[in-house]
TORKOL-4160 file (C-alpha; in steps of 0.2 Angstrom, whole numbers, padded with zeros to 4 digits, m for minus):
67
<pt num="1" X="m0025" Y="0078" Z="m0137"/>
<pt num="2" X="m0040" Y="0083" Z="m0144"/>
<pt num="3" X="m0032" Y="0094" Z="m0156"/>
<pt num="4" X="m0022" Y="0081" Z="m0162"/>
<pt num="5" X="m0038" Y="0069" Z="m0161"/>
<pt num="6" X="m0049" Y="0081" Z="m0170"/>
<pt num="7" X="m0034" Y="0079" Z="m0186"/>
<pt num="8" X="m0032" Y="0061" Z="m0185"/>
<pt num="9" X="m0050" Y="0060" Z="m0192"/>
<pt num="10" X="m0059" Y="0057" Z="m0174"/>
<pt num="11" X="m0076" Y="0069" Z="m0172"/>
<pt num="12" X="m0080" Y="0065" Z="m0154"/>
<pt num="13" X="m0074" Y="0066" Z="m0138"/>
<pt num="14" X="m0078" Y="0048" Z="m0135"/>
<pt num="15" X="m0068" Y="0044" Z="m0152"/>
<pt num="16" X="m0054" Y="0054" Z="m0147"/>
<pt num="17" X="m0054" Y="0047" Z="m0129"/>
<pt num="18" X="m0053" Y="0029" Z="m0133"/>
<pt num="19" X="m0040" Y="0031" Z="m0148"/>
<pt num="20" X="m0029" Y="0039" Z="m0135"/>
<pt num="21" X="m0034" Y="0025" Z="m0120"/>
<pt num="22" X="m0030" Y="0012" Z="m0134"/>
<pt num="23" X="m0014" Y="0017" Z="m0143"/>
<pt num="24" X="m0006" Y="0030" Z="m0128"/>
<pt num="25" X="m0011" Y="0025" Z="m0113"/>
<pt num="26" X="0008" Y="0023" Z="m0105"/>
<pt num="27" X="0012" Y="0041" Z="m0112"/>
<pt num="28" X="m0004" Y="0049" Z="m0104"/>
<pt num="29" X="m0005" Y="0038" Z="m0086"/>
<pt num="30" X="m0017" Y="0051" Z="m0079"/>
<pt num="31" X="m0030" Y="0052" Z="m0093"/>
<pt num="32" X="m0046" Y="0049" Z="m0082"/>
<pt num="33" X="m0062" Y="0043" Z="m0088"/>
<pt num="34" X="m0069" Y="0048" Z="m0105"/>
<pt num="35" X="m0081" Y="0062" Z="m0094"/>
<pt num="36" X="m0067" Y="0068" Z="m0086"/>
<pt num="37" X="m0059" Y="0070" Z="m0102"/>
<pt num="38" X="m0074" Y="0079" Z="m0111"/>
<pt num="39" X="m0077" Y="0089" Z="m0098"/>
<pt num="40" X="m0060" Y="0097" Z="m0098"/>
<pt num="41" X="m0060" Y="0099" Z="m0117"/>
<pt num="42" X="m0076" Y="0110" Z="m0116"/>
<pt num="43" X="m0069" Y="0119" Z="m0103"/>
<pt num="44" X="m0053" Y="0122" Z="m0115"/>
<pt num="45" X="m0063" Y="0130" Z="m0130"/>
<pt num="46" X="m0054" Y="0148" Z="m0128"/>
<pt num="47" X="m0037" Y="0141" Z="m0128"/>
<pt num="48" X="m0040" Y="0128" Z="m0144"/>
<pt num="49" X="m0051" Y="0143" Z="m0152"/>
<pt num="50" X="m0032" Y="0153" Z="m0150"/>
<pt num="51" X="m0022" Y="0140" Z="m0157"/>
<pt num="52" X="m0035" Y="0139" Z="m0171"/>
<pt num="53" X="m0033" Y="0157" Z="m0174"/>
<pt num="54" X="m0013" Y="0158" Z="m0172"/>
<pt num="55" X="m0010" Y="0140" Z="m0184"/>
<pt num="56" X="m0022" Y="0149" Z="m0198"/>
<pt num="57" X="m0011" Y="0167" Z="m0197"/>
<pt num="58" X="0002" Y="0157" Z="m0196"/>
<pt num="59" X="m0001" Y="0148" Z="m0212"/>
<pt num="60" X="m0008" Y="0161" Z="m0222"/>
<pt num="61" X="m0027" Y="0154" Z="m0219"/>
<pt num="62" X="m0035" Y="0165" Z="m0209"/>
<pt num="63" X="m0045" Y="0175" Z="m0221"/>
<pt num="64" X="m0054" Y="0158" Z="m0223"/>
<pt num="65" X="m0056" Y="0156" Z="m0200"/>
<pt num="66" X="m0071" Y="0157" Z="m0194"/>
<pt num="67" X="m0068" Y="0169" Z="m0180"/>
């Protein structure tokens, strides 16, 4: 979700939260509060740090990654 938030424009976890409470709610029934929700993004920053890193290799753009 964030992933997908962060390219829909949103730069915060609030932001990205309540699009997805908003607009998704009946796909995601166990989305939790917005801290619930930030606190498990920051505890995911290895694993979107990877697919950062596989989605620039995989497009030719990881000379430009920061690593």
């Amino acid at each position: 979700m964030e992933v997908v938030g962060e390219f829909l424009g949103f730069s915060t976890d609030k932001g990205i939260w309540t699009y997805f409470n908003h607009h998704w709610r009946e796909w995601f029934p166990g989305l939790g509060s917005r801290a619930n929700f930030a606190k498990q993004a920051s505890n995911l920053w290895v694993v979107k740090q990877k697919l950062q890193e596989k989605l620039a290799r995989l497009y030719g753009l990881y000379k430009w990654a920061i690593v």
